[in-house]
KOLDRENRO-22724 format. One line per field, with one value per residue (C-alpha): y, x, z; residue number from 1. Coordinates in Angstrom, 2 decimals, decimal comma. Layout:
<nodes>
py	[Y ...]
px	[X ...]
pz	[Z ...]
pos	[NUM ...]
</nodes>
This chain:
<nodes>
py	[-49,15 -50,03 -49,19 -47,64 -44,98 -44,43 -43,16 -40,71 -38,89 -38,62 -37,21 -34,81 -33,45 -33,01 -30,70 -27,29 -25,97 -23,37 -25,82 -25,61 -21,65 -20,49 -16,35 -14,06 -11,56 -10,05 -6,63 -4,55 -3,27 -5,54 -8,50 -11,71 -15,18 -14,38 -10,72 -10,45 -9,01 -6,33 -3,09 0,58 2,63 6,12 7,46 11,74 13,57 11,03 9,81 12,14 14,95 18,46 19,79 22,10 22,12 20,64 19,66 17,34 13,69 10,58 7,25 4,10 1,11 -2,06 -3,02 -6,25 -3,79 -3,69 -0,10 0,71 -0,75 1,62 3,76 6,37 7,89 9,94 10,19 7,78 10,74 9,08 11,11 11,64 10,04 10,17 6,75 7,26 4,39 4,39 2,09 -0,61 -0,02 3,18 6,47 7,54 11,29 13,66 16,04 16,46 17,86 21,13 20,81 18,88 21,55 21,42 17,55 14,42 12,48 8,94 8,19 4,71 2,99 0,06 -2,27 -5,16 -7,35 -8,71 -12,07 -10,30 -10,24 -7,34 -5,20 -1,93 0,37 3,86 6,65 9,40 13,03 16,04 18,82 22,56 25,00]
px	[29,99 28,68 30,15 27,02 26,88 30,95 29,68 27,48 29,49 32,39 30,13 28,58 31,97 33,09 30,19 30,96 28,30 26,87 25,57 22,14 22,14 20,12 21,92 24,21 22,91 26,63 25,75 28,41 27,35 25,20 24,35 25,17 23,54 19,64 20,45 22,56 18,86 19,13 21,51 22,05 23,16 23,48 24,59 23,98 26,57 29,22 31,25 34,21 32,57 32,48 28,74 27,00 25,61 21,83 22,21 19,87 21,53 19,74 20,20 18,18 17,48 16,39 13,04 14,16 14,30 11,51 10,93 10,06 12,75 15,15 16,68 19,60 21,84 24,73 27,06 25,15 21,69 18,94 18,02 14,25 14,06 11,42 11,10 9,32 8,76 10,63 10,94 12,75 12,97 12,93 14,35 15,37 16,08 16,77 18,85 22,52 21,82 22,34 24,69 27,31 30,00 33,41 33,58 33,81 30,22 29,55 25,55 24,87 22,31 20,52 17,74 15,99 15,26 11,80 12,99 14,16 17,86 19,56 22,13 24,05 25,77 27,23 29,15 31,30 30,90 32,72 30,76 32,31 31,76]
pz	[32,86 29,64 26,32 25,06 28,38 27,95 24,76 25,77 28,19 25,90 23,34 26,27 26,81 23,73 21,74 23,04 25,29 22,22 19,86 20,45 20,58 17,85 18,27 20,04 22,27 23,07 20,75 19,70 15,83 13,57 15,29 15,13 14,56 14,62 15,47 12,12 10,67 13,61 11,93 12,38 9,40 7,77 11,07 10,69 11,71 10,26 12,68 13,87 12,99 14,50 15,54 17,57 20,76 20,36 16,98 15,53 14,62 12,77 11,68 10,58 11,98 9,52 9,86 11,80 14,50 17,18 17,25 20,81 22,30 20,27 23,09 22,92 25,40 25,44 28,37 30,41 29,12 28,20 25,29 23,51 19,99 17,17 15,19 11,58 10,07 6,11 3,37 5,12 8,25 10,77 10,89 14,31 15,17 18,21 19,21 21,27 24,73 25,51 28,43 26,06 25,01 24,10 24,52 22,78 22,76 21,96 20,69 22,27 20,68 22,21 20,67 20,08 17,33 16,83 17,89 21,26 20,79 21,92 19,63 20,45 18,74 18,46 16,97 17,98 17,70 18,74 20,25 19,63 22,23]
pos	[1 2 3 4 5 6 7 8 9 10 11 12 13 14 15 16 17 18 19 20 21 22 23 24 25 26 27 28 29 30 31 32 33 34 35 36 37 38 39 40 41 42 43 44 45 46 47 48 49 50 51 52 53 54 55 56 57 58 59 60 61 62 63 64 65 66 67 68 69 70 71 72 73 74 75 76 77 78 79 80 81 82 83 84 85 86 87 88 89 90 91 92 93 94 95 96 97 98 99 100 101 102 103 104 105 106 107 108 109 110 111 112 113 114 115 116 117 118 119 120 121 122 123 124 125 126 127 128 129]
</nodes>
């Protein structure tokens, strides 16, 4: 073998595999890489907090979000959402189902970025009876 092709393996197995990935599609809060644009904020309730059944919650997306791929669901729910677009980027708003009482409920937020990436993210509530 010649020391030219020697070469080129070595250097094959020594980059890590992710070099040429522009972005990380793994989620969880802001993204990452090309995703980092991609952000939830101003979450309504605050997190932790005690609310009533079907009480309205909000919060906004940045305006590197895709807007119609913004989906919600709580408890595995898929649950109705109005996007308005604002200064910036999108206000999102619905409502806690009725059926949740007496419980702890996470609001799971999924979405893409206008580059496609996908970014979750959440907060946690606690529903009085």
């Amino acid at each position: 073998m010649k020391l030219q092709n020697i070469l080129w393996v070595a250097a094959l197995l020594i980059i890590p595999g992710n070099v040429w990935a522009y972005g990380d599609n793994s989620g969880s809060g802001s993204g990452t890489g090309m995703c980092k644009k991609v952000n939830f904020s101003e979450f309504s309730p605050i997190n932790n907090a005690e609310v009533a059944p079907h009480s309205d919650f909000s919060f906004y997306a940045s305006e590197a979000t895709y807007p119609k791929s913004i989906k919600v669901t709580i408890k595995g729910q898929s649950i109705p959402v109005t996007v308005i677009e604002k200064q910036g980027g999108y206000k999102v708003s619905g409502k806690l189902p009725d059926t949740l009482k007496g419980a702890f409920a996470k609001i799971n937020i999924d979405a893409r970025g206008i580059n496609q990436c996908e970014v979750t993210d959440g907060w946690l509530v606690k529903v009085t009876e």
